[in-house]
PQR file with spaces between the fields and no chain letter, atoms N, CA, C, O and H, PARSE charges and radii, in Angstrom:
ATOM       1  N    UNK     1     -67.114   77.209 -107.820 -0.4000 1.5000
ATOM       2  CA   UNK     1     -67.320   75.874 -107.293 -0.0000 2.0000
ATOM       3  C    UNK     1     -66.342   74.911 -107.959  0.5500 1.7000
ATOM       4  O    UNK     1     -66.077   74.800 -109.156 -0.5500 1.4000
ATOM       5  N    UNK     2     -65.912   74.307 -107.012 -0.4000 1.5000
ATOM       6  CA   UNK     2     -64.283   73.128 -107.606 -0.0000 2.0000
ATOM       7  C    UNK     2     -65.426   71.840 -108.427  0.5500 1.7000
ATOM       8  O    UNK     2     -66.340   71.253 -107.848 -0.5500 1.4000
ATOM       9  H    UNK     2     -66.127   74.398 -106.039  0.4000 1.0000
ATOM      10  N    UNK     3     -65.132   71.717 -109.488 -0.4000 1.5000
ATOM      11  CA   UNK     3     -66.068   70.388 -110.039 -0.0000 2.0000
ATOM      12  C    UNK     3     -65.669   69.399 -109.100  0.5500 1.7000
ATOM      13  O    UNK     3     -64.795   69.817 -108.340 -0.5500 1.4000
ATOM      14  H    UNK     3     -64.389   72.194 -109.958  0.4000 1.0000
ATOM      15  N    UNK     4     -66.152   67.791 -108.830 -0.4000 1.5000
ATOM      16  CA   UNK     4     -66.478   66.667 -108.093 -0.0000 2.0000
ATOM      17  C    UNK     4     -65.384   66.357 -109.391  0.5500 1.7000
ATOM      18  O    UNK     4     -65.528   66.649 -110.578 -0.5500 1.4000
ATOM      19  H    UNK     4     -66.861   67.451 -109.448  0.4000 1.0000
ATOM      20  N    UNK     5     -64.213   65.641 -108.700 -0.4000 1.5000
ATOM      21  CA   UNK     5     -63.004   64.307 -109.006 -0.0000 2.0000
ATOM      22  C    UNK     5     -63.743   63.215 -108.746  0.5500 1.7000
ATOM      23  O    UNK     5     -64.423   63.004 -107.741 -0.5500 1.4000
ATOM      24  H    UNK     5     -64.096   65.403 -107.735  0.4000 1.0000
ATOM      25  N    UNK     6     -63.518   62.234 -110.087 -0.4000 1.5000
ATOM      26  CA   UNK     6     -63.987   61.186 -109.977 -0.0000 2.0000
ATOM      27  C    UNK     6     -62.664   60.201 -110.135  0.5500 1.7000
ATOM      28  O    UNK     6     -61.823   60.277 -111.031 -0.5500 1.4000
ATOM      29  H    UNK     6     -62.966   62.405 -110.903  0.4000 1.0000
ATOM      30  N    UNK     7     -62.690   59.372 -109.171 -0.4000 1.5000
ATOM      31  CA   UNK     7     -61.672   58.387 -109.472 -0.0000 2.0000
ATOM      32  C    UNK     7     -62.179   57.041 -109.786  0.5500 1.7000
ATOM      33  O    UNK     7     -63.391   56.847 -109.686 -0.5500 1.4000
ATOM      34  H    UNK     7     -63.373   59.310 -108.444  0.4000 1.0000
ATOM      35  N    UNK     8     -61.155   55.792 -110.268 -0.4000 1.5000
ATOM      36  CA   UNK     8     -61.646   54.642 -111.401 -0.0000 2.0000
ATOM      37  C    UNK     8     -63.039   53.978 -110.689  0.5500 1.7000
ATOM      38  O    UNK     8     -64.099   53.986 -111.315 -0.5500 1.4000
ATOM      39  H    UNK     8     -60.170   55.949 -110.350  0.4000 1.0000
ATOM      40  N    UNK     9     -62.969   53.563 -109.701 -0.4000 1.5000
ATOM      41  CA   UNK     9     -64.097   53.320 -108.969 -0.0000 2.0000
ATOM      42  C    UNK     9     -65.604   53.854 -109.361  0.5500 1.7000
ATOM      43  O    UNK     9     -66.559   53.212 -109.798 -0.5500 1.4000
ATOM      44  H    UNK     9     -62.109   53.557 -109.192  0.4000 1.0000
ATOM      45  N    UNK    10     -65.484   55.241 -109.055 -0.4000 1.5000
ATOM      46  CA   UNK    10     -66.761   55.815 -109.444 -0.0000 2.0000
ATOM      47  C    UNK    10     -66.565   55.738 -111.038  0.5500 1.7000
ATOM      48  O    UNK    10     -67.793   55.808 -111.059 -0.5500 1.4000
ATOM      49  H    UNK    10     -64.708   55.763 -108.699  0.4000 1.0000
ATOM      50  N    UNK    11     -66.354   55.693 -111.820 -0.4000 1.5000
ATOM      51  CA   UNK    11     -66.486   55.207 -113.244 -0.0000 2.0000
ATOM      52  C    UNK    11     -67.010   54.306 -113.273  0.5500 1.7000
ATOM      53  O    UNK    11     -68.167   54.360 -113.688 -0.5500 1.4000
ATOM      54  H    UNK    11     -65.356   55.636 -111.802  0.4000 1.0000
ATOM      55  N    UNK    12     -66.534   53.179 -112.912 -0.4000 1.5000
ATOM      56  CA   UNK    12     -66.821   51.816 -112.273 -0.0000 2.0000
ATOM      57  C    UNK    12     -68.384   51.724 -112.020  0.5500 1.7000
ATOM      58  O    UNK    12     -69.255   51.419 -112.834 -0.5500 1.4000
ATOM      59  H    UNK    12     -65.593   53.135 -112.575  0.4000 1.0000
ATOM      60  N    UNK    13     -68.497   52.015 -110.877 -0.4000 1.5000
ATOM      61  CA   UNK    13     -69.974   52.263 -110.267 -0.0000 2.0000
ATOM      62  C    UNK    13     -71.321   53.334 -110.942  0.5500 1.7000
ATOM      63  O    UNK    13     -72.442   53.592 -110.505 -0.5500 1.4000
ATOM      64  H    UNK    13     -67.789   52.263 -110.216  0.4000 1.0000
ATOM      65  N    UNK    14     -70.600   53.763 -112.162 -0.4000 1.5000
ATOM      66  CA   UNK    14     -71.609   55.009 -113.292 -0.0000 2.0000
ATOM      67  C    UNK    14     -71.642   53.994 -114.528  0.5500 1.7000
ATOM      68  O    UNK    14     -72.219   54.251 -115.584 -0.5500 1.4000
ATOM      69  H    UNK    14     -69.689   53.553 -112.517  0.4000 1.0000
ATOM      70  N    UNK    15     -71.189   53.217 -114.355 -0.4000 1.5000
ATOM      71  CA   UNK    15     -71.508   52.283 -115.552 -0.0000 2.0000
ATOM      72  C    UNK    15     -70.352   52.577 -117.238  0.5500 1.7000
ATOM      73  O    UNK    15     -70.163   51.977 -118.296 -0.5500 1.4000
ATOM      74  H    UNK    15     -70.720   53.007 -113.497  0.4000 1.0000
ATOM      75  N    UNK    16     -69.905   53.731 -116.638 -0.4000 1.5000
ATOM      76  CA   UNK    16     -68.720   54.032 -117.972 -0.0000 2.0000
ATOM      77  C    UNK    16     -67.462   53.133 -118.468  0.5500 1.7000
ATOM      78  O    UNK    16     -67.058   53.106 -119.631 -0.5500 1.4000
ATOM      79  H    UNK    16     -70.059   54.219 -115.779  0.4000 1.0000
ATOM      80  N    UNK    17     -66.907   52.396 -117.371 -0.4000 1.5000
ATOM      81  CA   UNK    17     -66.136   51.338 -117.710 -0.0000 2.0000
ATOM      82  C    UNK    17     -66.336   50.355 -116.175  0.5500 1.7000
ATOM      83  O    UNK    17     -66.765   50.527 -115.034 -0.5500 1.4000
ATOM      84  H    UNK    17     -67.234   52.418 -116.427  0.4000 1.0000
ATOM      85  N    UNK    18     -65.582   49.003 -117.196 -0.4000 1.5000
ATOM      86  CA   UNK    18     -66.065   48.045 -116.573 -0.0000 2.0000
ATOM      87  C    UNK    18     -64.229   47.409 -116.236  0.5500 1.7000
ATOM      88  O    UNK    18     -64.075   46.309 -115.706 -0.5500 1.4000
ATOM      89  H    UNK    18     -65.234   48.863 -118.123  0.4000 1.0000
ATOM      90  N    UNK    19     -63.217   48.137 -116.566 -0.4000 1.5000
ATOM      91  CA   UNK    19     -61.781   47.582 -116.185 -0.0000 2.0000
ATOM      92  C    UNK    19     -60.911   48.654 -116.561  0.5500 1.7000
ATOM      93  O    UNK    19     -61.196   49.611 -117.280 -0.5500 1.4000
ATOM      94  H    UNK    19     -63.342   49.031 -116.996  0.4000 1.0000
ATOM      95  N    UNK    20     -59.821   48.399 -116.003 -0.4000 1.5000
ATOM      96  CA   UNK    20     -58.652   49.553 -116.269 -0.0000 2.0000
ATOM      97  C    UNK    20     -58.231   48.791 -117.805  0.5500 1.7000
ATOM      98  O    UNK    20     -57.355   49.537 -118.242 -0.5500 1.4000
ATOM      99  H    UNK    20     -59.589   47.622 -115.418  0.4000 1.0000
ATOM     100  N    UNK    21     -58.348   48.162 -118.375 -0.4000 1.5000
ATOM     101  CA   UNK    21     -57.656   47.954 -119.770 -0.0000 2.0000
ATOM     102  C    UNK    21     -58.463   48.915 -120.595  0.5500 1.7000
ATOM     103  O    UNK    21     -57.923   49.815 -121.238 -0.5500 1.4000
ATOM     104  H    UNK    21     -59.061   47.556 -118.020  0.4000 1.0000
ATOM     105  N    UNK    22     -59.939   48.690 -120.568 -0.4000 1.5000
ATOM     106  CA   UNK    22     -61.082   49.656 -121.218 -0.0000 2.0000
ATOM     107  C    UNK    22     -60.206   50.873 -121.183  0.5500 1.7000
ATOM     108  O    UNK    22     -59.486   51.331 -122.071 -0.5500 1.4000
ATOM     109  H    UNK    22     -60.377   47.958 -120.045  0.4000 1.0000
ATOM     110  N    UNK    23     -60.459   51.363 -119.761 -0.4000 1.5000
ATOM     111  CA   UNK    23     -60.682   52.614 -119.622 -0.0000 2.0000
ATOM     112  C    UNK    23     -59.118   53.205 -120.411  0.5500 1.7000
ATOM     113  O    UNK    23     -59.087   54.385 -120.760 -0.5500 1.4000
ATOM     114  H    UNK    23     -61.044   50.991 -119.040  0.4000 1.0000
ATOM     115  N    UNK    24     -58.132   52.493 -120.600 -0.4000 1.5000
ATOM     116  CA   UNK    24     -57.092   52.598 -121.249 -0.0000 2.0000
ATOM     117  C    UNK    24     -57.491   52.938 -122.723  0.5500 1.7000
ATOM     118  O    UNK    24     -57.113   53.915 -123.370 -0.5500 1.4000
ATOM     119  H    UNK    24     -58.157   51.535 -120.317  0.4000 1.0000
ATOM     120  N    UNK    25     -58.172   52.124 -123.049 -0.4000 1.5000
ATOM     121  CA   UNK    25     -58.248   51.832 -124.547 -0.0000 2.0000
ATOM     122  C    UNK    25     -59.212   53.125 -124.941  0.5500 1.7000
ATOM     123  O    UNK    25     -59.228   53.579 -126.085 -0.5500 1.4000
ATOM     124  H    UNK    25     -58.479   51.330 -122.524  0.4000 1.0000
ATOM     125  N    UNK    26     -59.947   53.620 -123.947 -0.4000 1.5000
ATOM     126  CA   UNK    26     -60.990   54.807 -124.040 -0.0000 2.0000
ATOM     127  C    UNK    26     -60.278   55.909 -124.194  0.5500 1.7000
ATOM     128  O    UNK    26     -60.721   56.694 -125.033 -0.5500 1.4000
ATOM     129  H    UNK    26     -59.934   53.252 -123.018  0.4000 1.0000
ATOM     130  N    UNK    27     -59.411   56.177 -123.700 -0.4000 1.5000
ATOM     131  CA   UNK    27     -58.425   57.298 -123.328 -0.0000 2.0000
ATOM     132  C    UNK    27     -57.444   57.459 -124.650  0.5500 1.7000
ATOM     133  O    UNK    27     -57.215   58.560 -125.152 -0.5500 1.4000
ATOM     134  H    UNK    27     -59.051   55.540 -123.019  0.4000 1.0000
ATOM     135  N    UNK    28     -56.933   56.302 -125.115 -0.4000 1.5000
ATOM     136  CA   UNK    28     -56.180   56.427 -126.092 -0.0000 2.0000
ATOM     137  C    UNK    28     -56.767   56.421 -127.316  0.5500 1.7000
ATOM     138  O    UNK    28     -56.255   56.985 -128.283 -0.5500 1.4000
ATOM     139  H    UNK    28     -57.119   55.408 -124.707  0.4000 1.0000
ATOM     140  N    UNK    29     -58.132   55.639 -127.375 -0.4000 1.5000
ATOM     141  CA   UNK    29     -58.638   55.654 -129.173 -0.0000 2.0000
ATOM     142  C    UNK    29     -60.007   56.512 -129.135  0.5500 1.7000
ATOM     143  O    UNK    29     -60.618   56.762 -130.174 -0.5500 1.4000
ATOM     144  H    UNK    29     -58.548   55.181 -126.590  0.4000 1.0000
ATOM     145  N    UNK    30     -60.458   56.957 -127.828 -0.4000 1.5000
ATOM     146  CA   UNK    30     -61.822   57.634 -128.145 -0.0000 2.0000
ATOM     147  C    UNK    30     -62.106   58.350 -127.798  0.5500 1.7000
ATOM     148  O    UNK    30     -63.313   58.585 -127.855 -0.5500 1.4000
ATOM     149  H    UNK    30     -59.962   56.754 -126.984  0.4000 1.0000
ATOM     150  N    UNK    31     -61.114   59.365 -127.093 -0.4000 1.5000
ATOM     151  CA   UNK    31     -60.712   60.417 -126.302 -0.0000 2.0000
ATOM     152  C    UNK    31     -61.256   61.010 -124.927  0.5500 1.7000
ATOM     153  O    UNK    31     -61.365   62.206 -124.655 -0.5500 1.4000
ATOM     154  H    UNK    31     -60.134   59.174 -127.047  0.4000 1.0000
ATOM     155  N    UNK    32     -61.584   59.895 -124.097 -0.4000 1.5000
ATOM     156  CA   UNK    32     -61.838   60.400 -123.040 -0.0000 2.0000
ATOM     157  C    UNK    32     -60.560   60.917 -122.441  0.5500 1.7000
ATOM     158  O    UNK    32     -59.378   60.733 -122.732 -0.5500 1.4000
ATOM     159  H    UNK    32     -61.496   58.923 -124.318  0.4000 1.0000
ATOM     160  N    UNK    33     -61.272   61.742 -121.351 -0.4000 1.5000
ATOM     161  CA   UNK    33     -60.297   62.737 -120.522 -0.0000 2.0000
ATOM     162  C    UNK    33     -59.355   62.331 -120.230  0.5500 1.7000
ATOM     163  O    UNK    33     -59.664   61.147 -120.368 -0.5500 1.4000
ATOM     164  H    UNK    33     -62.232   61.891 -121.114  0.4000 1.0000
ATOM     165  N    UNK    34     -58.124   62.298 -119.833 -0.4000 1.5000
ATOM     166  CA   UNK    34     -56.784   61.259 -119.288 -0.0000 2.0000
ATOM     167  C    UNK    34     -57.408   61.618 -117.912  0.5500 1.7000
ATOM     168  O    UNK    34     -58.031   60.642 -117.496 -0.5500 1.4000
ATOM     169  H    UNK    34     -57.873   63.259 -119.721  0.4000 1.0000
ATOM     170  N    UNK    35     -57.470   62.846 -116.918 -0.4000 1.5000
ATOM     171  CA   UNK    35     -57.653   62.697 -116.132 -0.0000 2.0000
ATOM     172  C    UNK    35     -56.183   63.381 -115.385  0.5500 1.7000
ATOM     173  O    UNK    35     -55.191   63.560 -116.091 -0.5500 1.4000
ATOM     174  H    UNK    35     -56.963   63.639 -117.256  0.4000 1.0000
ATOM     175  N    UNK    36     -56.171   63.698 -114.045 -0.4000 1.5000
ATOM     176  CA   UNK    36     -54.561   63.960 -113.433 -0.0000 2.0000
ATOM     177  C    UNK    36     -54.222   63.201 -112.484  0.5500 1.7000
ATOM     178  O    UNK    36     -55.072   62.393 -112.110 -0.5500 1.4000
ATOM     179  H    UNK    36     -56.977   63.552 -113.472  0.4000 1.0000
ATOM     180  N    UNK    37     -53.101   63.212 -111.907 -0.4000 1.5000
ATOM     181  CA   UNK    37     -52.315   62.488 -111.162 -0.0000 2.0000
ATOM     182  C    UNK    37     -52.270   63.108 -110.214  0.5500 1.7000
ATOM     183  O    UNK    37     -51.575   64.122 -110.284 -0.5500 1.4000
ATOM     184  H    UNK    37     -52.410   63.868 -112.211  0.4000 1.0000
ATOM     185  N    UNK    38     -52.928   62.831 -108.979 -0.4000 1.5000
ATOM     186  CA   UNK    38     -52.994   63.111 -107.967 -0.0000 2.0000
ATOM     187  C    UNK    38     -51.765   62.723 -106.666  0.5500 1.7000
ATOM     188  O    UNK    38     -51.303   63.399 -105.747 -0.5500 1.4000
ATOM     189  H    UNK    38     -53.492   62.008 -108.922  0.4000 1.0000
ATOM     190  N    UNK    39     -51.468   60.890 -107.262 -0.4000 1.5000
ATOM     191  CA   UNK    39     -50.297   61.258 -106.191 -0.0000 2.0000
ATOM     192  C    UNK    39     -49.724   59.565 -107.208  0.5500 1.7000
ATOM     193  O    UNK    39     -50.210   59.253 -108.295 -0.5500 1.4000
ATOM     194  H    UNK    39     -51.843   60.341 -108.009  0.4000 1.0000
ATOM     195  N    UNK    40     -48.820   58.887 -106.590 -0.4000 1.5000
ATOM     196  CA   UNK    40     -48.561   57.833 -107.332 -0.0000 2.0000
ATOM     197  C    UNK    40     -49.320   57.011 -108.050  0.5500 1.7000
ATOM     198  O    UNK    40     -48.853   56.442 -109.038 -0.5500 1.4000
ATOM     199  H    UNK    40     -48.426   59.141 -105.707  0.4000 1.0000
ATOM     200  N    UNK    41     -50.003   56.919 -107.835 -0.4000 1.5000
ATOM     201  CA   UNK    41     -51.486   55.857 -108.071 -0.0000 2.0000
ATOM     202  C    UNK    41     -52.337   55.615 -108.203  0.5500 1.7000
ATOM     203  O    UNK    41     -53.000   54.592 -108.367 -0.5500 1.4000
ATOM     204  H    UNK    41     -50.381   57.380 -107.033  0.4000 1.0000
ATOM     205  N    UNK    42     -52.524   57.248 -108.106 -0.4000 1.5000
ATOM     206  CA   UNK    42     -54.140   57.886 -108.056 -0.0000 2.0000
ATOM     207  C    UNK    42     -54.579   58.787 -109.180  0.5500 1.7000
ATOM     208  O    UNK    42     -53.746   59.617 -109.542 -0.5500 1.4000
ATOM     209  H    UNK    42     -51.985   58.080 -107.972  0.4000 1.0000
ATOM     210  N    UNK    43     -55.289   58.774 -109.554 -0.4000 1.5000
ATOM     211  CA   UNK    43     -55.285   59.597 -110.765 -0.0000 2.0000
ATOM     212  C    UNK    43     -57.003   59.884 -110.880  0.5500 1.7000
ATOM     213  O    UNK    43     -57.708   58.938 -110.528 -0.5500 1.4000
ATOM     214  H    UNK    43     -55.966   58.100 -109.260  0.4000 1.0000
ATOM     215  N    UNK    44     -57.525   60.823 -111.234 -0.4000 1.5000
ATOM     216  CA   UNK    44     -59.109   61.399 -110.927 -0.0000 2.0000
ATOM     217  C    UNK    44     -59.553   62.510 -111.962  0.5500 1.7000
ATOM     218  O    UNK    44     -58.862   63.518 -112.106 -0.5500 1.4000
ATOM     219  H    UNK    44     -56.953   61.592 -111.520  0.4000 1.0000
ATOM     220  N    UNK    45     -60.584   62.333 -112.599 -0.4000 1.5000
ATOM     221  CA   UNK    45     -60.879   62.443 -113.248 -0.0000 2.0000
ATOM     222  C    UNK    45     -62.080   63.703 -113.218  0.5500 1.7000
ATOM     223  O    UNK    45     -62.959   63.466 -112.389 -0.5500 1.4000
ATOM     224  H    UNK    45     -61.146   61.514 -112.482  0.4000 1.0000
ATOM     225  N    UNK    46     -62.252   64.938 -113.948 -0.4000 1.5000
ATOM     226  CA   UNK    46     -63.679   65.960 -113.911 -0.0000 2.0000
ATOM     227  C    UNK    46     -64.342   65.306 -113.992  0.5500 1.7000
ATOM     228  O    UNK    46     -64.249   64.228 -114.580 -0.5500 1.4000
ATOM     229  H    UNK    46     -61.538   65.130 -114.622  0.4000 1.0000
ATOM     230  N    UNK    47     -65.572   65.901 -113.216 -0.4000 1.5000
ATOM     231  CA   UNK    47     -67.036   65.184 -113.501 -0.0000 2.0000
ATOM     232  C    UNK    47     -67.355   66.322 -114.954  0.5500 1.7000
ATOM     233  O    UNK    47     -67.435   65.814 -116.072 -0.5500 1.4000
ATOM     234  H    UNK    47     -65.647   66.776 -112.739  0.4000 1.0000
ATOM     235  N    UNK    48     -67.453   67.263 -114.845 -0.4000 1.5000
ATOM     236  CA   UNK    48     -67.620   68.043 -116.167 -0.0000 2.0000
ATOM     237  C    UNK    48     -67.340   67.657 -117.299  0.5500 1.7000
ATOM     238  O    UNK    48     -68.047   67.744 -118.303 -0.5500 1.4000
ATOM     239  H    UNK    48     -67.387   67.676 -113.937  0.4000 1.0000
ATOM     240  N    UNK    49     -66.153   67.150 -117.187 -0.4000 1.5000
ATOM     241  CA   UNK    49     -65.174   66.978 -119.084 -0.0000 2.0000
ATOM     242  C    UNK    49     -65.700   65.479 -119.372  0.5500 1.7000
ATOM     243  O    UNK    49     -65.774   65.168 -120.561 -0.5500 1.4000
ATOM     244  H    UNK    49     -65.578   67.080 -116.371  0.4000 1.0000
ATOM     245  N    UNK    50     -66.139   64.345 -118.237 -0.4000 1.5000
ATOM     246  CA   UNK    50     -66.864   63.366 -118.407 -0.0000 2.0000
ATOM     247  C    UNK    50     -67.806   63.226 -118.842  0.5500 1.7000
ATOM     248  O    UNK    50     -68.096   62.191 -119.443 -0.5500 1.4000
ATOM     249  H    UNK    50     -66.078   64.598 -117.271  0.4000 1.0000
ATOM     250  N    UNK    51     -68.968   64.661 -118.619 -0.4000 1.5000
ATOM     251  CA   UNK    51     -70.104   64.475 -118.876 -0.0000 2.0000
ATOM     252  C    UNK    51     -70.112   65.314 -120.275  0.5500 1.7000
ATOM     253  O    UNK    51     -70.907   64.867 -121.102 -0.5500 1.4000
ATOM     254  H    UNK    51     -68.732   65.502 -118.130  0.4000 1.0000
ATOM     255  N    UNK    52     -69.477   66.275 -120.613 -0.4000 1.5000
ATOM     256  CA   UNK    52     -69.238   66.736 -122.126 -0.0000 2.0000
ATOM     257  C    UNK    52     -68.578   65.687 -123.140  0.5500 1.7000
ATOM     258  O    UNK    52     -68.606   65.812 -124.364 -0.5500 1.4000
ATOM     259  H    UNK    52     -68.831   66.638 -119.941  0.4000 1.0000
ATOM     260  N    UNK    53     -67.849   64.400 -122.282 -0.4000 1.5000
ATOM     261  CA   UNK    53     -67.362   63.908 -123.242 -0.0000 2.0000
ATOM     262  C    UNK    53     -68.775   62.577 -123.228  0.5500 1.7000
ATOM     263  O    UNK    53     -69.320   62.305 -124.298 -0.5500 1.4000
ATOM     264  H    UNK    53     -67.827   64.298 -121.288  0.4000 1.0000
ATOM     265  N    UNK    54     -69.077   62.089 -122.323 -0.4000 1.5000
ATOM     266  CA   UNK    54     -70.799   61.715 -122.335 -0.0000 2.0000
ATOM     267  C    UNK    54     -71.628   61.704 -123.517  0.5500 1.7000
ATOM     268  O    UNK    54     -71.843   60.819 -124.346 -0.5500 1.4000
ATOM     269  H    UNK    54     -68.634   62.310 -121.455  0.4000 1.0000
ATOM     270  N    UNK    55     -72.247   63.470 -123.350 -0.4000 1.5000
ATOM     271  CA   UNK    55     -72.893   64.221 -124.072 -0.0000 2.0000
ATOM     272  C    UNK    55     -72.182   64.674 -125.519  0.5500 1.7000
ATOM     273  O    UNK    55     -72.615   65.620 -126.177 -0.5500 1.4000
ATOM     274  H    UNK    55     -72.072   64.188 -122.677  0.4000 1.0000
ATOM     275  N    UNK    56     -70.894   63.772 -125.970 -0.4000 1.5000
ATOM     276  CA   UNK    56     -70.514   63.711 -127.568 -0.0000 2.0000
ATOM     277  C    UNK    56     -70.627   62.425 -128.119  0.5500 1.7000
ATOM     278  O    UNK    56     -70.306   62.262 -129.296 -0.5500 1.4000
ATOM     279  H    UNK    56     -70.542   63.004 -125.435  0.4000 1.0000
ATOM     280  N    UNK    57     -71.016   61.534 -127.477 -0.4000 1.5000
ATOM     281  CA   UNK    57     -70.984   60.093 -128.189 -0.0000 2.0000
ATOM     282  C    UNK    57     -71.875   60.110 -128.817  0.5500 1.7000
ATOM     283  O    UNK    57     -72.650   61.049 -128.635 -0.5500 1.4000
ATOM     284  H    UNK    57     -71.277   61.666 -126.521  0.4000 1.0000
ATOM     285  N    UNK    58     -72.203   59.100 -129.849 -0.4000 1.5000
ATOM     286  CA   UNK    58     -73.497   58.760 -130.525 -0.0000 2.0000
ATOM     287  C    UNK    58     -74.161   58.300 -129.636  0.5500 1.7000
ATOM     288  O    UNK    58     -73.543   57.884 -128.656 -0.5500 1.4000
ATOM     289  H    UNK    58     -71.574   58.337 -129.997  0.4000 1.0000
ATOM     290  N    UNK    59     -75.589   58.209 -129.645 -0.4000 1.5000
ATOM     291  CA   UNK    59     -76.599   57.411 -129.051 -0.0000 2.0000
ATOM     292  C    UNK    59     -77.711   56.541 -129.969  0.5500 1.7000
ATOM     293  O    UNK    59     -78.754   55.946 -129.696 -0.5500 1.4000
ATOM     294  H    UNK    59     -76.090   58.548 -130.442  0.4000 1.0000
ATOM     295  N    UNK    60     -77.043   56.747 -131.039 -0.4000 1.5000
ATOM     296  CA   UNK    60     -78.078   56.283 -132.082 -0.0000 2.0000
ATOM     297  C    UNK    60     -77.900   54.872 -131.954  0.5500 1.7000
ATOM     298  O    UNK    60     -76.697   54.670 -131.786 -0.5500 1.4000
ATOM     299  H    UNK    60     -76.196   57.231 -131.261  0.4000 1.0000
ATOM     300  N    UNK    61     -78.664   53.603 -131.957 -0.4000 1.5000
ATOM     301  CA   UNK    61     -78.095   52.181 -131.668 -0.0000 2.0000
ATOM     302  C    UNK    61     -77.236   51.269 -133.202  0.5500 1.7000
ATOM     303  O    UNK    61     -77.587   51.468 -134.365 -0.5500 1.4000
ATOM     304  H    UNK    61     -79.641   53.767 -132.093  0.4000 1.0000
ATOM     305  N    UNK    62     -76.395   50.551 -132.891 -0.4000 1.5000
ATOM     306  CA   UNK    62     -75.592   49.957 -133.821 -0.0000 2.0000
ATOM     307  C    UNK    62     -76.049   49.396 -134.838  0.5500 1.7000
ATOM     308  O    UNK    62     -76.511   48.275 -134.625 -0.5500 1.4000
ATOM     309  H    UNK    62     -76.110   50.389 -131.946  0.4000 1.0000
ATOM     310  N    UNK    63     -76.100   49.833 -136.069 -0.4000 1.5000
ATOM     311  CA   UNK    63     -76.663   48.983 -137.202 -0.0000 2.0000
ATOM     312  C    UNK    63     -76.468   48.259 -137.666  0.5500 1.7000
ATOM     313  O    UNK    63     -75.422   48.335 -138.311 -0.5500 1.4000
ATOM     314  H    UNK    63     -75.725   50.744 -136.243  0.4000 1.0000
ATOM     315  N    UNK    64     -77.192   47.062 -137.751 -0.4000 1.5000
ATOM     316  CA   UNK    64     -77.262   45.300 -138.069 -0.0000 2.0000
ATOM     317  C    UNK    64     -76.002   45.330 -139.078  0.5500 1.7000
ATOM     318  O    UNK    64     -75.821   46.248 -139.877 -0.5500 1.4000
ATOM     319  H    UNK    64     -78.042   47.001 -137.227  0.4000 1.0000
ATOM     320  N    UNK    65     -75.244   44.332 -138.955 -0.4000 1.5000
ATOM     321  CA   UNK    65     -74.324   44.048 -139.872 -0.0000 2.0000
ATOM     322  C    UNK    65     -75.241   43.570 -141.324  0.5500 1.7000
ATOM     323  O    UNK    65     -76.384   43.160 -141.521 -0.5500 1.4000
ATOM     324  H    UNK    65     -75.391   43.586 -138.305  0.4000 1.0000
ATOM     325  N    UNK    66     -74.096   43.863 -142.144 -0.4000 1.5000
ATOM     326  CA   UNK    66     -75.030   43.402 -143.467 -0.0000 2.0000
ATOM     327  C    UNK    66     -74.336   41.873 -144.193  0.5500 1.7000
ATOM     328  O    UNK    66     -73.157   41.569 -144.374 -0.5500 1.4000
ATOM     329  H    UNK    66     -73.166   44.196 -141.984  0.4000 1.0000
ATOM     330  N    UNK    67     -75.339   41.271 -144.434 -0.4000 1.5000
ATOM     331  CA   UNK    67     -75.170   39.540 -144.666 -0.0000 2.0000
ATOM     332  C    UNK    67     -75.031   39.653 -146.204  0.5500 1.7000
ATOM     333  O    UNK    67     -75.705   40.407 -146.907 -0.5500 1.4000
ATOM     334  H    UNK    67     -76.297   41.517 -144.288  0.4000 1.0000
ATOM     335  N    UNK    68     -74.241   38.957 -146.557 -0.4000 1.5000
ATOM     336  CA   UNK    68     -73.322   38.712 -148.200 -0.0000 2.0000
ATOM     337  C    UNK    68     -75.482   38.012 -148.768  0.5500 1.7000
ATOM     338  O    UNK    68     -76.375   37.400 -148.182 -0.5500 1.4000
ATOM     339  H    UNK    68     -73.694   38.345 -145.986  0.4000 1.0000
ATOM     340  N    UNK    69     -75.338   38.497 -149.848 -0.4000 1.5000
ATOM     341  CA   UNK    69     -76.460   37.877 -150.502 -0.0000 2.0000
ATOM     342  C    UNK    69     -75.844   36.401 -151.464  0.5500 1.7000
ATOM     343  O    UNK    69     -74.829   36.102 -152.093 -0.5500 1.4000
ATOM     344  H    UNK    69     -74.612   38.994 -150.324  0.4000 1.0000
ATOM     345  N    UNK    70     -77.025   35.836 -151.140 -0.4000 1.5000
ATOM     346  CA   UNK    70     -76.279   34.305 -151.871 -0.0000 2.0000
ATOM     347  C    UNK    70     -77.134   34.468 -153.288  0.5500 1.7000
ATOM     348  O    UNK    70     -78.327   34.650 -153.531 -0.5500 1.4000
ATOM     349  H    UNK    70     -77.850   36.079 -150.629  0.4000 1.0000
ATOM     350  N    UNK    71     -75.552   34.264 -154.369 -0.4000 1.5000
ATOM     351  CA   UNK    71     -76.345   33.971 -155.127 -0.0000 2.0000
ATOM     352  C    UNK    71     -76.196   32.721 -156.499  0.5500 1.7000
ATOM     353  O    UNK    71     -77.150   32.509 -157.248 -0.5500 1.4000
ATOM     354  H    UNK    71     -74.583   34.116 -154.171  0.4000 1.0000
């Protein structure tokens, strides 16, 4: 079975990015998939290597910054 190509749109619409600068910045510092080049302009992405790369993030929620004690 050929996995489902996802192109920026459906990213878009899954809630994974919200602009092509993101999805830039995802690709280069946090290693999501690059994805291939389908034809000039197009470029599409596994649903598989999305959802393994998904299923590696933390999910644990961000811990409170810590405030200088006055003293």
């Amino acid at each position: 079975m050929i996995p489902r190509q996802l192109r920026f749109q459906d990213l878009k619409e899954l809630g994974i990015v919200e602009s092509r600068p993101q999805l830039k910045n995802l690709v280069e510092k946090r290693g999501f998939p690059r994805g291939k080049l389908i034809g000039p302009n197009t470029r599409t992405y596994d649903e598989p290597a999305i959802a393994a790369w998904l299923n590696s993030r933390p999910t644990d929620p961000k811990p409170a910054p810590r405030r200088k004690q006055a003293q």
